[in-house]
PDB file of N, CA, C and O in Angstrom:
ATOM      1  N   UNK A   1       0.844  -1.173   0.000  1.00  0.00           N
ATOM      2  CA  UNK A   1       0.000   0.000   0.000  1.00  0.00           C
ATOM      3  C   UNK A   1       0.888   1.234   0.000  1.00  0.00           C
ATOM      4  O   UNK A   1       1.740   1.376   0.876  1.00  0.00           O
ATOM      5  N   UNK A   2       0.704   2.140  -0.975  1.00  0.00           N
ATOM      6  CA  UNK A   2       1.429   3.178  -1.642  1.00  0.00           C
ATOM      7  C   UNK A   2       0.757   4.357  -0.195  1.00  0.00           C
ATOM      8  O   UNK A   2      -0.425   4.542   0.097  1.00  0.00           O
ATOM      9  N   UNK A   3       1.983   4.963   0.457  1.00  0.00           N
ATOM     10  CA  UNK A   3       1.131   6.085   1.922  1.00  0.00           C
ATOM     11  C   UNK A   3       1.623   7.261   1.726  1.00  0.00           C
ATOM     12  O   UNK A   3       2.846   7.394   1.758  1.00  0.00           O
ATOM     13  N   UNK A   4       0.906   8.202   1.519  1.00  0.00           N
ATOM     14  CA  UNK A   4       2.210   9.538   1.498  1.00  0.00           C
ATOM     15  C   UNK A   4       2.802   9.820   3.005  1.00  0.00           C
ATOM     16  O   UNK A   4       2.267   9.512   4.070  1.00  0.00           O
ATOM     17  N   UNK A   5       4.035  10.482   2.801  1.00  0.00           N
ATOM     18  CA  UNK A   5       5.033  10.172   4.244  1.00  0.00           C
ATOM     19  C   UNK A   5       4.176  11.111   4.950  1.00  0.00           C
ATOM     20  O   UNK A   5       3.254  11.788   4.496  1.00  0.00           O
ATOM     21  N   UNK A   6       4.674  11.035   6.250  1.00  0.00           N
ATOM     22  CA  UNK A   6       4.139  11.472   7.557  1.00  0.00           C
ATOM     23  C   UNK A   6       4.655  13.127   7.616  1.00  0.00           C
ATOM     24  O   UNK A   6       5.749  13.633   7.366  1.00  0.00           O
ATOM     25  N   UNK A   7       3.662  13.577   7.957  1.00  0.00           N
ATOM     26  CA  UNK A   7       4.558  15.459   8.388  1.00  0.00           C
ATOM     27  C   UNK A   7       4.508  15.775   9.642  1.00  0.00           C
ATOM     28  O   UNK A   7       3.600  15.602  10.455  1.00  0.00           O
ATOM     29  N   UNK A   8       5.659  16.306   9.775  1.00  0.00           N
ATOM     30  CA  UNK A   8       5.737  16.330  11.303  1.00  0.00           C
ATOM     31  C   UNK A   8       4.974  17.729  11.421  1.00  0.00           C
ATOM     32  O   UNK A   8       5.272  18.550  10.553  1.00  0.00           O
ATOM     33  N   UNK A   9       3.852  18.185  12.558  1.00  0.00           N
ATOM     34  CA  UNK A   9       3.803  19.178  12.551  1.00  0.00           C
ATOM     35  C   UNK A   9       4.168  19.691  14.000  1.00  0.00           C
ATOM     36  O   UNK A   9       4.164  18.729  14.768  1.00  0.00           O
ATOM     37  N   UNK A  10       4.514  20.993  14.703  1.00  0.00           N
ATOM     38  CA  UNK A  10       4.446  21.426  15.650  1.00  0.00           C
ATOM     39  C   UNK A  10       3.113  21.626  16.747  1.00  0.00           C
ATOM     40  O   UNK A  10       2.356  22.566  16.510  1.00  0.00           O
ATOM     41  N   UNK A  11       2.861  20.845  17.808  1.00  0.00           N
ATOM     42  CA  UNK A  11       1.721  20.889  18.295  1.00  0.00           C
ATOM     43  C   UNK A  11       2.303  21.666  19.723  1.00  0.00           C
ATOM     44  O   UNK A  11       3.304  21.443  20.404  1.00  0.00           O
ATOM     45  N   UNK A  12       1.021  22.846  19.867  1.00  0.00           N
ATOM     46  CA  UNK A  12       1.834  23.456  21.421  1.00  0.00           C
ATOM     47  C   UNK A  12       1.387  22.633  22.532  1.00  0.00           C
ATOM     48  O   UNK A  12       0.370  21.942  22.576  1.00  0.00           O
ATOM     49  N   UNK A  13       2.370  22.812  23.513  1.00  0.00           N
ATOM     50  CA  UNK A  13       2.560  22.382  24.502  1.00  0.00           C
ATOM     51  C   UNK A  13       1.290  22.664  25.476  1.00  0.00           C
ATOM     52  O   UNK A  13       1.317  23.695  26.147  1.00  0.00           O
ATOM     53  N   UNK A  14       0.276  21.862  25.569  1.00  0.00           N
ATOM     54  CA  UNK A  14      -0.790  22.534  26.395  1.00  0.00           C
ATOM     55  C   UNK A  14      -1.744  21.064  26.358  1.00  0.00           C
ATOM     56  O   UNK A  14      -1.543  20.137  25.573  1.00  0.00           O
ATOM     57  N   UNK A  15      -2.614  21.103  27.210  1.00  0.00           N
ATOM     58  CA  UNK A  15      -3.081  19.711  27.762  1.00  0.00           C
ATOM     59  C   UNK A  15      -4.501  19.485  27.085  1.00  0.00           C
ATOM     60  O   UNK A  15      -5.083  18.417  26.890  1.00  0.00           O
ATOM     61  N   UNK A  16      -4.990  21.067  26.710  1.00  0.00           N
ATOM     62  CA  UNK A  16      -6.526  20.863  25.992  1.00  0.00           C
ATOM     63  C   UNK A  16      -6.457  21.811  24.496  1.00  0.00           C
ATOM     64  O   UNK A  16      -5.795  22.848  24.451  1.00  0.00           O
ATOM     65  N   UNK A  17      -7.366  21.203  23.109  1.00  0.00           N
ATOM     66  CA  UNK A  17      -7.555  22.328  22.541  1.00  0.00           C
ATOM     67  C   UNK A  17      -8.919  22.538  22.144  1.00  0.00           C
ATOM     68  O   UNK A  17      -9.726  21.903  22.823  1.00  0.00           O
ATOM     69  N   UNK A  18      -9.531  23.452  20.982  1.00  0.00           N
ATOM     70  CA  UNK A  18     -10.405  23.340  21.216  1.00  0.00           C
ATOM     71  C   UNK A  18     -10.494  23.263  19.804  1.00  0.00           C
ATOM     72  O   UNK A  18      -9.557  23.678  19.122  1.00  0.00           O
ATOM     73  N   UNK A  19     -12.103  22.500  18.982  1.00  0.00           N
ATOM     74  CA  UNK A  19     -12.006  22.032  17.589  1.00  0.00           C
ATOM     75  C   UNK A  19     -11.390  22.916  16.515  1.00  0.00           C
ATOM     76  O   UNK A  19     -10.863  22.442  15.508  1.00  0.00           O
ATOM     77  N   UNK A  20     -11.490  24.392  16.801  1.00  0.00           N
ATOM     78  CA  UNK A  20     -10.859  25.027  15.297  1.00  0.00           C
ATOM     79  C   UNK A  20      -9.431  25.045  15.517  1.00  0.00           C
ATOM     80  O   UNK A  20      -8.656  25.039  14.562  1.00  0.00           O
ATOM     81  N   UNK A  21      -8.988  25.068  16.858  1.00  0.00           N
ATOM     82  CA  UNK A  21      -7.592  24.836  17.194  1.00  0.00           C
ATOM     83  C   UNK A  21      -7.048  23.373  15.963  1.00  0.00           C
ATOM     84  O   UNK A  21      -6.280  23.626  15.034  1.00  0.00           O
ATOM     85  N   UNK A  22      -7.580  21.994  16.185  1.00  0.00           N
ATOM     86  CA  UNK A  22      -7.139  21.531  15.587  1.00  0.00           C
ATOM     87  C   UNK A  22      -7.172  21.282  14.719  1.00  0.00           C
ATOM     88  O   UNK A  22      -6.271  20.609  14.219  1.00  0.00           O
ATOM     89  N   UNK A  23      -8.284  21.704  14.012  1.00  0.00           N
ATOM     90  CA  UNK A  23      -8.602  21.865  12.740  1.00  0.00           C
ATOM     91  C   UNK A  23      -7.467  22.155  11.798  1.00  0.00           C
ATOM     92  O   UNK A  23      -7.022  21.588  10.800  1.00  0.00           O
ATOM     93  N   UNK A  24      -7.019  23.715  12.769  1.00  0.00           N
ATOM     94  CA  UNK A  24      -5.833  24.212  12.336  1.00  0.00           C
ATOM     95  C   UNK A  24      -4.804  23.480  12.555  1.00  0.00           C
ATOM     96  O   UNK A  24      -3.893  23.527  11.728  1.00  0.00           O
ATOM     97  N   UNK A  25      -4.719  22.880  13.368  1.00  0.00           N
ATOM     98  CA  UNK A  25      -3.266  21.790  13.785  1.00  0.00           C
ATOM     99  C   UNK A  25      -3.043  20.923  12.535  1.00  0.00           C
ATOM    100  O   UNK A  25      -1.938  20.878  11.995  1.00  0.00           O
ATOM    101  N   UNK A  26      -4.147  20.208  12.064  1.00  0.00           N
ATOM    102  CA  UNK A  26      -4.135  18.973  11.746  1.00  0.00           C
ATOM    103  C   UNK A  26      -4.626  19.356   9.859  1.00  0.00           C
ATOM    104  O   UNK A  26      -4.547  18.476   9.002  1.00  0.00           O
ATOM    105  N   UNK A  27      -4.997  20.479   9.614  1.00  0.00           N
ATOM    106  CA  UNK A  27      -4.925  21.038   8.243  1.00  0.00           C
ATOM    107  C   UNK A  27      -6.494  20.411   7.878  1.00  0.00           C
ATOM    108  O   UNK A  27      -6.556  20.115   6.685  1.00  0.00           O
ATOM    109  N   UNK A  28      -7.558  20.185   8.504  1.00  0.00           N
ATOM    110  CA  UNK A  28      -8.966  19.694   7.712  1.00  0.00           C
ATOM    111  C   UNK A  28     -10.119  20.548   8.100  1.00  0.00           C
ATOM    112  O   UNK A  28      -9.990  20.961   9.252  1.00  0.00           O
ATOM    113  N   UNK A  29     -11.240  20.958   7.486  1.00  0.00           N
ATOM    114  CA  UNK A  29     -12.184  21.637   8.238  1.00  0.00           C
ATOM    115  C   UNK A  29     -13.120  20.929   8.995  1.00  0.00           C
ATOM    116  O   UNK A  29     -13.522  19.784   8.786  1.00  0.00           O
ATOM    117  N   UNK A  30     -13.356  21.499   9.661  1.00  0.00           N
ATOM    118  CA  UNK A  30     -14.365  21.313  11.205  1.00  0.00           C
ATOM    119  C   UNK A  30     -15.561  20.124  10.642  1.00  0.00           C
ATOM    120  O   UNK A  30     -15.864  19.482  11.647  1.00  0.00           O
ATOM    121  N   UNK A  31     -16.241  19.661   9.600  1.00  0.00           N
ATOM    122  CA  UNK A  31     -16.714  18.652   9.552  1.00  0.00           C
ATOM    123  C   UNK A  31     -16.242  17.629   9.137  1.00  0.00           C
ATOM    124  O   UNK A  31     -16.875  16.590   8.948  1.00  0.00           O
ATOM    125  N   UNK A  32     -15.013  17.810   8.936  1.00  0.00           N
ATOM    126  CA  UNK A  32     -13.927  16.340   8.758  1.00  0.00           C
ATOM    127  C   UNK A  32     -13.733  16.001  10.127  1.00  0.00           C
ATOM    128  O   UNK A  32     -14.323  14.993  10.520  1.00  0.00           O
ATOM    129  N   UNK A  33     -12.865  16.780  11.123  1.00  0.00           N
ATOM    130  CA  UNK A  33     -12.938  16.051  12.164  1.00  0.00           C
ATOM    131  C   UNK A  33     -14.119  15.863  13.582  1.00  0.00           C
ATOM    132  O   UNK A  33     -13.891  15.300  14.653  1.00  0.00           O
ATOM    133  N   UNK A  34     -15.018  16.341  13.265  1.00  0.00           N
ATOM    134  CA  UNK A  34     -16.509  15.553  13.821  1.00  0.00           C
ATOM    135  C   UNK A  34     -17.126  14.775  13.348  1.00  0.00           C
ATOM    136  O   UNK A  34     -18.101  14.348  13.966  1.00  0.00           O
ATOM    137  N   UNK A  35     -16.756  14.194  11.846  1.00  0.00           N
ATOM    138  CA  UNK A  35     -16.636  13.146  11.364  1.00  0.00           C
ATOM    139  C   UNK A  35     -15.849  11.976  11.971  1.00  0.00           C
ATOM    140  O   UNK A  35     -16.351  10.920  12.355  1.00  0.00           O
ATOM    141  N   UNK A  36     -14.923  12.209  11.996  1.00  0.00           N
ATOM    142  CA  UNK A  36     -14.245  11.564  12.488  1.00  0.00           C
ATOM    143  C   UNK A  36     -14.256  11.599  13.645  1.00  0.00           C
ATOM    144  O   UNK A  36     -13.131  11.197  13.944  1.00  0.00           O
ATOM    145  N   UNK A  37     -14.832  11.837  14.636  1.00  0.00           N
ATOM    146  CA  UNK A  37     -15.149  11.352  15.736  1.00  0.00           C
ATOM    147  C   UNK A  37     -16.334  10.275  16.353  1.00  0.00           C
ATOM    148  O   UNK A  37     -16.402   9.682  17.430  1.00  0.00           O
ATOM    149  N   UNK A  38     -17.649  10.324  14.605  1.00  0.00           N
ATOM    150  CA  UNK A  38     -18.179   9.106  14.829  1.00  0.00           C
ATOM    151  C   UNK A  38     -17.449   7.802  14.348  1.00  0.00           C
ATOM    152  O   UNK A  38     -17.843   6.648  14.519  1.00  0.00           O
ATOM    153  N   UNK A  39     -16.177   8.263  13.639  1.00  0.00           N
ATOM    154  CA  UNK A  39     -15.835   6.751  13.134  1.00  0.00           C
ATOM    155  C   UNK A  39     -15.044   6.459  13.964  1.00  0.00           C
ATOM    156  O   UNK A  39     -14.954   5.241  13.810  1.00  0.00           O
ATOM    157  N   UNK A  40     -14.297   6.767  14.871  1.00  0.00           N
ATOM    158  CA  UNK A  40     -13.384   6.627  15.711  1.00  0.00           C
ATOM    159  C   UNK A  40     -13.250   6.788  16.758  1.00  0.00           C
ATOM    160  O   UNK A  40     -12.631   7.807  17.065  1.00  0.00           O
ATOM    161  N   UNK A  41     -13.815   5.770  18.007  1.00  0.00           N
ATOM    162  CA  UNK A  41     -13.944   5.887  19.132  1.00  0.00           C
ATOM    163  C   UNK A  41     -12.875   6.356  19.936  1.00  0.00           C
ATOM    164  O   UNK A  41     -13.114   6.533  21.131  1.00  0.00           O
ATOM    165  N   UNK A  42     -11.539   6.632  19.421  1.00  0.00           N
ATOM    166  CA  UNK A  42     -10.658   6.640  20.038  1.00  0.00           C
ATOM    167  C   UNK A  42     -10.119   8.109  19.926  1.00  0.00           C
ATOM    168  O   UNK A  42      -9.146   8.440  20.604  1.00  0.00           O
ATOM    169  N   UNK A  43     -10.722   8.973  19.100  1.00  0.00           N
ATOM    170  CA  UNK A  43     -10.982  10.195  19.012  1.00  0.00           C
ATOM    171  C   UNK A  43     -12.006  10.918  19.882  1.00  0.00           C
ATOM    172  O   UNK A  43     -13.183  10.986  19.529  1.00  0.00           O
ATOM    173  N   UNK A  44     -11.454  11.589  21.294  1.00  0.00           N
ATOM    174  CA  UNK A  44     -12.756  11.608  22.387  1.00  0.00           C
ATOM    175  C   UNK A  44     -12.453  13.130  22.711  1.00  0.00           C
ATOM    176  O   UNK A  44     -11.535  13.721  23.279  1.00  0.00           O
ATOM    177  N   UNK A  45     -14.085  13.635  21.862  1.00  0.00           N
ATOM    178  CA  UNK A  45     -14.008  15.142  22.251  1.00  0.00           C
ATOM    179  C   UNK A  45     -14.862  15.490  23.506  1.00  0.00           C
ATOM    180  O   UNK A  45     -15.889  14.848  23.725  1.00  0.00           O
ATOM    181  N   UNK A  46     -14.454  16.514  24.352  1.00  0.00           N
ATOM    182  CA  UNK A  46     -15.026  16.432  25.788  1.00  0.00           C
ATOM    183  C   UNK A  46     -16.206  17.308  25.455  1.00  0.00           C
ATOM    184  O   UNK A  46     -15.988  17.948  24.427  1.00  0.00           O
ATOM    185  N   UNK A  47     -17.814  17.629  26.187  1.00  0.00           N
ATOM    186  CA  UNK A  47     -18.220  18.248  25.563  1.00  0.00           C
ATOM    187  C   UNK A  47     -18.623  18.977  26.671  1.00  0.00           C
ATOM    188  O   UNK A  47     -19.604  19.653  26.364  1.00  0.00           O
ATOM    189  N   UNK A  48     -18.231  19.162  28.038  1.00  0.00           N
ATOM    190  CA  UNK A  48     -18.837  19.125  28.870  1.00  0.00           C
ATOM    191  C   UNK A  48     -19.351  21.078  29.170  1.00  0.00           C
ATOM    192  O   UNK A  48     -20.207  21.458  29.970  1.00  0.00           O
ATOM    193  N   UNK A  49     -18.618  21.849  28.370  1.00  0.00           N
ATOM    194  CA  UNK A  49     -19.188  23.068  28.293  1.00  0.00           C
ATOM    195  C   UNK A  49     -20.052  23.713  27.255  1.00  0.00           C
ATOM    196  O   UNK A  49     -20.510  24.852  27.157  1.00  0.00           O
ATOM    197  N   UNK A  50     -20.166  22.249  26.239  1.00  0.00           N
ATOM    198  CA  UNK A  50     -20.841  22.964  25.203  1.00  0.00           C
ATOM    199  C   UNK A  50     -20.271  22.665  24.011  1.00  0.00           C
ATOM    200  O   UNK A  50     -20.805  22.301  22.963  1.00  0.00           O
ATOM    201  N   UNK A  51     -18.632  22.940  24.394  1.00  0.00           N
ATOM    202  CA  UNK A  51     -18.067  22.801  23.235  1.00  0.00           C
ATOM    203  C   UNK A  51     -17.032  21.809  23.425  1.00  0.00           C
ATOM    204  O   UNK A  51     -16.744  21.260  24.489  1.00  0.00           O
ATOM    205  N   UNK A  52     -16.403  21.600  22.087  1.00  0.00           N
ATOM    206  CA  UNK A  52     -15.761  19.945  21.853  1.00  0.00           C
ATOM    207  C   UNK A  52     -14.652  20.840  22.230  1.00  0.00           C
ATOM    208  O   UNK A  52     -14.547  22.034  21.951  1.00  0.00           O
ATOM    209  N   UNK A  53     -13.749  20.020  22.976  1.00  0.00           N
ATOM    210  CA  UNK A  53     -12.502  19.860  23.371  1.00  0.00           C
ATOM    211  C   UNK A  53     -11.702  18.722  23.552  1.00  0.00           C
ATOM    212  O   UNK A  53     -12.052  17.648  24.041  1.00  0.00           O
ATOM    213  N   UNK A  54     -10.210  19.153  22.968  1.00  0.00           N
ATOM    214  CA  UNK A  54      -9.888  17.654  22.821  1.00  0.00           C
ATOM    215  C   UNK A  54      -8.193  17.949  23.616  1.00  0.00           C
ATOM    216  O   UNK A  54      -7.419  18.904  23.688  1.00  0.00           O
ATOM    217  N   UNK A  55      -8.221  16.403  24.152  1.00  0.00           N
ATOM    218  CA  UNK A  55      -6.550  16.559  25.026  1.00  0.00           C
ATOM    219  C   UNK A  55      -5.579  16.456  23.838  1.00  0.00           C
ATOM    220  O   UNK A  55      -5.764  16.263  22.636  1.00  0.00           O
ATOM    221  N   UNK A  56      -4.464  16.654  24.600  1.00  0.00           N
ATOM    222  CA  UNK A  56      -3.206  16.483  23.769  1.00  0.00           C
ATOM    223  C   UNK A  56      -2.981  15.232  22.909  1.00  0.00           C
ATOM    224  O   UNK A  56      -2.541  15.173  21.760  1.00  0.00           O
ATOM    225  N   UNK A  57      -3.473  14.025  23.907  1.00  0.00           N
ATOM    226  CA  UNK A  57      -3.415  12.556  23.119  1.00  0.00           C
ATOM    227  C   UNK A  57      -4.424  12.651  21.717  1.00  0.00           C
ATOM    228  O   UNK A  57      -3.982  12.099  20.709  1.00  0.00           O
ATOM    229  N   UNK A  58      -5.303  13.098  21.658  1.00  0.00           N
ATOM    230  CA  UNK A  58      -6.317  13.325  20.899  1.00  0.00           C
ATOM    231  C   UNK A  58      -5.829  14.032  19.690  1.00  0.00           C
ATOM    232  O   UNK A  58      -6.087  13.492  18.614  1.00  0.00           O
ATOM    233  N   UNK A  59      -4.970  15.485  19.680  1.00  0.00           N
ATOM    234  CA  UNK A  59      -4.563  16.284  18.665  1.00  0.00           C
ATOM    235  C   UNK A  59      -3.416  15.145  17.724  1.00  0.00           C
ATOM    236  O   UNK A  59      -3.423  14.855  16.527  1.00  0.00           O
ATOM    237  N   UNK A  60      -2.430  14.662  18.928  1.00  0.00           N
ATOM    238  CA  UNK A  60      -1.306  13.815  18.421  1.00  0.00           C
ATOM    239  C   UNK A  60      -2.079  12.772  17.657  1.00  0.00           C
ATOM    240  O   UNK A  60      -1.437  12.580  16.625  1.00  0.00           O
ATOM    241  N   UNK A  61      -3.221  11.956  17.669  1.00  0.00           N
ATOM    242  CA  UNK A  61      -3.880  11.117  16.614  1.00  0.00           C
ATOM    243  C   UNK A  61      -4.402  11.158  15.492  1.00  0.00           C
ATOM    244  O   UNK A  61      -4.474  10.303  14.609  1.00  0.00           O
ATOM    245  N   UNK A  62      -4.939  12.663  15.577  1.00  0.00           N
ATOM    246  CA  UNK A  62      -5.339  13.507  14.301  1.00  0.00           C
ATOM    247  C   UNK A  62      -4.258  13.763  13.415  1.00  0.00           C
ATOM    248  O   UNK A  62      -4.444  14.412  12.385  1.00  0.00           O
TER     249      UNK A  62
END
């Protein structure tokens, strides 16, 4: 299986972000990765103020 290589990107140092944060991190718009949060249980956005927030482990998977 033919993969294009991996890019490293710079993720800041901080424990939460919030969806347009990674949006921007991770280069896709905002219904790609809430998409991808029904296909991927292992993608766990917190929602508990309303809005999706995601930890550091979470950005690094994206």
């Amino acid at each position: 299986m033919d993969r294009s290589p991996s890019v490293d990107v710079e993720i800041p140092d901080r424990p939460l972000f919030k969806a347009a944060e990674v949006c921007s991190i991770a280069g896709v718009q905002p219904y790609v990765l809430k998409s991808w949060e029904g296909e991927f249980p292992a993608l766990g956005a917190s929602t508990t103020t309303g809005a999706r927030v995601y930890r550091r482990v979470d950005v690094e998977l994206v």
